[in-house]
Phi, psi and omega in degrees: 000326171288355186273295202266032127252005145299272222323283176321309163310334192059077159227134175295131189243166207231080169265185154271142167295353146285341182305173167265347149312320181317341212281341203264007186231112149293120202259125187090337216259296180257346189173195200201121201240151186226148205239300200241174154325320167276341173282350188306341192268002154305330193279349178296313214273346167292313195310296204291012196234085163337312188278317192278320163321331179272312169301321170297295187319304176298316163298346169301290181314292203293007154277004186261000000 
């Protein structure tokens, strides 16, 4: 529930790829599902990137 009221917020949301949400996020596009251990450095490139957290965020909004 908490994924889709980030979402709803617009905000870029962040799962795993076992939650059952994930099936509901185009991973890069409304939010960002990580399948390994190694996919972790999305999150780098979310924090540092303003533009792109604005762009994820909006795409959020409007699929919740």
């Amino acid at each position: 529930m908490s994924v889709l009221e980030g979402m709803a917020c617009g905000l870029p949301v962040v799962t795993s790829a076992n939650a059952g949400i994930a099936s509901l996020i185009h991973d890069g596009k409304d939010g960002f599902v990580f399948r390994s251990v190694e996919e972790l450095s999305k999150l780098l490139e979310l924090l540092s990137d303003p533009e792109l957290r604005r762009r994820i965020g909006i795409e959020a909004r409007k699929k919740s």
